[in-house]
DRENPA-3360 file (N, C-alpha, C; in nm, 2 decimals, always signed):
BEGIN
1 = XXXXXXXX = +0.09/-0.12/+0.00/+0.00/+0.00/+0.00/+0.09/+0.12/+0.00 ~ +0.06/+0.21/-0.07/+0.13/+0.30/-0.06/+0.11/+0.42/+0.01 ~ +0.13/+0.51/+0.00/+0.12/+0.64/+0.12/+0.01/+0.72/+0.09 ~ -0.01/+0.73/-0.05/-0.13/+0.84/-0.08/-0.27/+0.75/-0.07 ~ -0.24/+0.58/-0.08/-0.38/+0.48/-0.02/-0.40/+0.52/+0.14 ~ -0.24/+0.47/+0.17/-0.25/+0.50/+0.34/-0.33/+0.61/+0.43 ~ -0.30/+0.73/+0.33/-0.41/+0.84/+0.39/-0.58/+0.82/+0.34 ~ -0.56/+0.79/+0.25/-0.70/+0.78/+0.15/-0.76/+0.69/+0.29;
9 = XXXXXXXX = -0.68/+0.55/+0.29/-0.72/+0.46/+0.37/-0.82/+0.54/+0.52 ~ -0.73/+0.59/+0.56/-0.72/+0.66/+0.70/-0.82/+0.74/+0.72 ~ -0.87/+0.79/+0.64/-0.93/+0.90/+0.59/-1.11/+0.80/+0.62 ~ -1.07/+0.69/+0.52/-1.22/+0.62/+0.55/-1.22/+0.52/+0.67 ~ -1.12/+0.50/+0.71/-1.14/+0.49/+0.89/-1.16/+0.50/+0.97 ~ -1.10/+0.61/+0.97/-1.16/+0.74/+1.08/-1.31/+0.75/+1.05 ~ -1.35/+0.76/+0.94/-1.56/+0.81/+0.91/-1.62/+0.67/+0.97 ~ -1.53/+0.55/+0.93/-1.63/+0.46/+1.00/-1.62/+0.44/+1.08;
17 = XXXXXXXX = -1.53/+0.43/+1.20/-1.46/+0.48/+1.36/-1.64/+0.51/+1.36 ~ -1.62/+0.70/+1.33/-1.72/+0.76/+1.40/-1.85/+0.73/+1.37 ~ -1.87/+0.66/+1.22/-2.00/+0.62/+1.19/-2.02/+0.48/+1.30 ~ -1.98/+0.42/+1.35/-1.98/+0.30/+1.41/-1.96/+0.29/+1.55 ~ -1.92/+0.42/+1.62/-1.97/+0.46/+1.70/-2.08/+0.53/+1.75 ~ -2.13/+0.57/+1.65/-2.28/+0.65/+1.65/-2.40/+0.54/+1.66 ~ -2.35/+0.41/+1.61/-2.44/+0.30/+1.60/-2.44/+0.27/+1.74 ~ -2.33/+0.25/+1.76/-2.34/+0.18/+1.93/-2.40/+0.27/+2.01;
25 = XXXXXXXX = -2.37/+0.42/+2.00/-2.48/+0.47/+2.12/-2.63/+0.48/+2.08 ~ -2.67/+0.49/+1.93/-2.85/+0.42/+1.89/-2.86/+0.31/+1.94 ~ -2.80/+0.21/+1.94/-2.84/+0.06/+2.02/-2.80/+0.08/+2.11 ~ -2.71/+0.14/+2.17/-2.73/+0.13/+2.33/-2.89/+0.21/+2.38 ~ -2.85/+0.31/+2.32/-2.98/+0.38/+2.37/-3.16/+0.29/+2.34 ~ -3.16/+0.21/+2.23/-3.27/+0.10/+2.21/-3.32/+0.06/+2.30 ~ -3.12/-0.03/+2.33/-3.18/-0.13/+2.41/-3.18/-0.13/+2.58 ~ -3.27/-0.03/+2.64/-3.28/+0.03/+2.69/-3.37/-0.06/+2.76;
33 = XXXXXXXX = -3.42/-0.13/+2.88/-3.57/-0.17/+2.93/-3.68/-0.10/+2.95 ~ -3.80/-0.15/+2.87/-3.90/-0.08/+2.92/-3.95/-0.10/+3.03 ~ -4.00/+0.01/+3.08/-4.02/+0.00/+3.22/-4.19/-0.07/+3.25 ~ -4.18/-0.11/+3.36/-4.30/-0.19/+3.37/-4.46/-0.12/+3.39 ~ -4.40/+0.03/+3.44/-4.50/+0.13/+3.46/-4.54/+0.20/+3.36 ~ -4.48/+0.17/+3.18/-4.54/+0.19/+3.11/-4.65/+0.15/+3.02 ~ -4.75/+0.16/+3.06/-4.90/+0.16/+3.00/-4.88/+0.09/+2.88 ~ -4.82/-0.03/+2.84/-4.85/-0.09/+2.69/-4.90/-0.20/+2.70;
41 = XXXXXXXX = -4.96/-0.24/+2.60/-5.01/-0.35/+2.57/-4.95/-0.51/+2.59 ~ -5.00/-0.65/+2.64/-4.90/-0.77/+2.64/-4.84/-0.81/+2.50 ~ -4.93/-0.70/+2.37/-4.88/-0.77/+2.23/-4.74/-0.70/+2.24 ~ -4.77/-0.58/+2.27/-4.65/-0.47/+2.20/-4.57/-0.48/+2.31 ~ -4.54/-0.53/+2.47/-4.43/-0.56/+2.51/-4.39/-0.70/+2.49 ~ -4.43/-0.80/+2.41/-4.39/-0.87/+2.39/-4.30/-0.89/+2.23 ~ -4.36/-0.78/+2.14/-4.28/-0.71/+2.04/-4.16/-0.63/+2.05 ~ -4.17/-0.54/+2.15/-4.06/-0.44/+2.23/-3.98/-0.55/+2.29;
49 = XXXXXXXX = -4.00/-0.70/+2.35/-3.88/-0.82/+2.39/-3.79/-0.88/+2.28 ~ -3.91/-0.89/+2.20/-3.83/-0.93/+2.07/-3.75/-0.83/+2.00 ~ -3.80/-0.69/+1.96/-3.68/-0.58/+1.90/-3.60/-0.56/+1.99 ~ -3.60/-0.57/+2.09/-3.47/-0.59/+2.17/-3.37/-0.67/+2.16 ~ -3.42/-0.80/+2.16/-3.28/-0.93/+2.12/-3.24/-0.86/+1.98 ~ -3.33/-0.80/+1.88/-3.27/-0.78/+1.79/-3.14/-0.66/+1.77 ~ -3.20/-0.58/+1.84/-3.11/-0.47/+1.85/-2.98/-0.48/+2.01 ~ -3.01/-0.58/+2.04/-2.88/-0.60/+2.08/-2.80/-0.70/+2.03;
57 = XXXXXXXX = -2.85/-0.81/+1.94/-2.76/-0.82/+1.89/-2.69/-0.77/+1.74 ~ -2.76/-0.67/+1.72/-2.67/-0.56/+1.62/-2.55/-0.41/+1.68 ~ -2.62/-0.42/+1.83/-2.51/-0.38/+1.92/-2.40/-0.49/+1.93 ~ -2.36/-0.57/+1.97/-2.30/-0.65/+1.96/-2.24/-0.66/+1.83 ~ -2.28/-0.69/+1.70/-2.20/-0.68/+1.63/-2.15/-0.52/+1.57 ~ -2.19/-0.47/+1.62/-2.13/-0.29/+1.58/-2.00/-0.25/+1.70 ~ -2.03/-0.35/+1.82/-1.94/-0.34/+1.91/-1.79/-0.45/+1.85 ~ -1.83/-0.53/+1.79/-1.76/-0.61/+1.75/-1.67/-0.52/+1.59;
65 = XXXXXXXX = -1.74/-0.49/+1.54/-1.71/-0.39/+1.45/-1.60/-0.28/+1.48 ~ -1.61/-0.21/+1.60/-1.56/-0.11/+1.67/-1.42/-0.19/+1.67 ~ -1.42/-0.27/+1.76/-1.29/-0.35/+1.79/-1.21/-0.37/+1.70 ~ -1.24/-0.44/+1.60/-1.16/-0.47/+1.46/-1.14/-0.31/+1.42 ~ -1.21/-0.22/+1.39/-1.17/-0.10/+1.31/-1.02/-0.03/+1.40 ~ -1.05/-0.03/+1.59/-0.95/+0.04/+1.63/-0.87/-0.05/+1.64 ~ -0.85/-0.18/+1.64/-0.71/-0.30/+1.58/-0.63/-0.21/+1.50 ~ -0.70/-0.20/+1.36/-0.69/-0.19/+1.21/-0.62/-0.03/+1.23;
73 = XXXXXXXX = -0.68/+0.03/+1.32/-0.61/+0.18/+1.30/-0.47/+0.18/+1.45 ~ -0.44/+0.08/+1.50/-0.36/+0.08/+1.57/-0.17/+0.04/+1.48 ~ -0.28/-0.06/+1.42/-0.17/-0.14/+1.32/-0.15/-0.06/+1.18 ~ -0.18/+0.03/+1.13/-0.14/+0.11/+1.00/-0.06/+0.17/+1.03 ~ +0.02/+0.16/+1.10/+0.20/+0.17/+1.07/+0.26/+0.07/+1.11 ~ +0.23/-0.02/+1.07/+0.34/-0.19/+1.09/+0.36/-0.16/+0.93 ~ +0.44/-0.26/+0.92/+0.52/-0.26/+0.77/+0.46/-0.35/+0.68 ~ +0.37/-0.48/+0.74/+0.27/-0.52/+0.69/+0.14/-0.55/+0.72;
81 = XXXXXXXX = +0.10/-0.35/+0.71/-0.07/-0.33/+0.73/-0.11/-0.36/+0.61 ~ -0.22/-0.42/+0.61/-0.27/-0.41/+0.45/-0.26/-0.55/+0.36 ~ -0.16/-0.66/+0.44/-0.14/-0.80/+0.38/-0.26/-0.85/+0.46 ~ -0.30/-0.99/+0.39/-0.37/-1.06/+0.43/-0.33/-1.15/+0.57 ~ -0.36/-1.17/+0.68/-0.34/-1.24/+0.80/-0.31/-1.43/+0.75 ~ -0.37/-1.45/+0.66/-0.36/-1.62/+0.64/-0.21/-1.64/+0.49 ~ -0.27/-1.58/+0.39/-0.17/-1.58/+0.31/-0.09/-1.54/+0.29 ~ -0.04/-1.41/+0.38/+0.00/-1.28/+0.38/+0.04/-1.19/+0.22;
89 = XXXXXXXX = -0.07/-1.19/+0.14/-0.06/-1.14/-0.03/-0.13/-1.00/+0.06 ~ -0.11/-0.91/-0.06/-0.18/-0.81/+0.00/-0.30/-0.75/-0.05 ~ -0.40/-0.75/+0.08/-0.54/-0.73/+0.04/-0.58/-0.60/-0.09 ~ -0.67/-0.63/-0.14/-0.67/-0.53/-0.28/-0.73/-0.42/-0.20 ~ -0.68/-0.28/-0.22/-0.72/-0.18/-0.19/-0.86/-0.15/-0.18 ~ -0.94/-0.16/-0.29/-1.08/-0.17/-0.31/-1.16/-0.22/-0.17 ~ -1.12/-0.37/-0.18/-1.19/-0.42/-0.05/-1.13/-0.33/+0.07 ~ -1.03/-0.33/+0.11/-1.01/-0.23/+0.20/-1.11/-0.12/+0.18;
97 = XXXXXXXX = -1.13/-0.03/+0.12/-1.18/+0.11/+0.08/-1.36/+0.06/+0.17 ~ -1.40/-0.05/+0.11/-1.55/-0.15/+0.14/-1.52/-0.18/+0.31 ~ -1.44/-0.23/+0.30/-1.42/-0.31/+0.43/-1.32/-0.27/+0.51 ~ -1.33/-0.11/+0.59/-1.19/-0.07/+0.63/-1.16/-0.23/+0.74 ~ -1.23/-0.32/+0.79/-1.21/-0.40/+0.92/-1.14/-0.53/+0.87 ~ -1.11/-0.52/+0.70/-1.12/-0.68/+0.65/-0.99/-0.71/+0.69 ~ -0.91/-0.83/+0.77/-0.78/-0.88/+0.82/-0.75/-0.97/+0.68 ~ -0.86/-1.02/+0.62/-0.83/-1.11/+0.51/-0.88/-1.08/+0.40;
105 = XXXXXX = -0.78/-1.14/+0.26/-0.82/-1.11/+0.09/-0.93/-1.13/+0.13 ~ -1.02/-1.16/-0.04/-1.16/-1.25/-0.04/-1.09/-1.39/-0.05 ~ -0.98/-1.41/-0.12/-1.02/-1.59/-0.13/-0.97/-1.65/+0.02 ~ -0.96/-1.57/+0.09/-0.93/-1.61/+0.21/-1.02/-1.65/+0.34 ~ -1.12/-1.51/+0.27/-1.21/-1.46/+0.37/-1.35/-1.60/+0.39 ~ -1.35/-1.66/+0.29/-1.39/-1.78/+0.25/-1.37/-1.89/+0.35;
% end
């Protein structure tokens, strides 16, 4: 990778950093309990139990998300940021650009 990708790179890191932290405080804030003193119905808190497993586990994976992205920006000054972890060839820039969090090619990722 070269230096003018490396910024380019960096550049859409950082937006998903902060896009991806914006996700985790909307599902944190979701998945919030409703409280029992609110006046709803047995259909619609039993809908509000179910969008909840749902949206916590898309907190979860946005938290999981988070983790891989600050890896990925911890390690873009190693000398091999940007190779693939299994074959070590190096990942095509493109998927990078798609996937600032990808550790592996596509035929890898397989």
């Amino acid at each position: 990778m070269n230096l003018k990708e490396k910024e380019t790179f960096t550049k859409i890191l950082n937006e998903e950093i902060l896009t991806t932290e914006k996700s985790v405080l909307k599902y944190n804030e979701l998945c919030k309990p409703i409280s029992p003193d609110n006046a709803i119905g047995r259909v619609s808190r039993m809908d509000a139990i179910n969008n909840k497993s749902v949206v916590e586990a898309a907190l979860r994976k946005s938290k999981e998300k988070m983790s891989q992205l600050k890896a990925m920006q911890n390690n873009i000054s190693n000398s091999d940021f940007g190779n693939c972890k299994k074959c070590q060839k190096e990942i095509p820039f493109g998927r990078l650009m798609l996937q600032p969090h990808s550790k592996f090619c596509v035929i890898c990722a397989d």
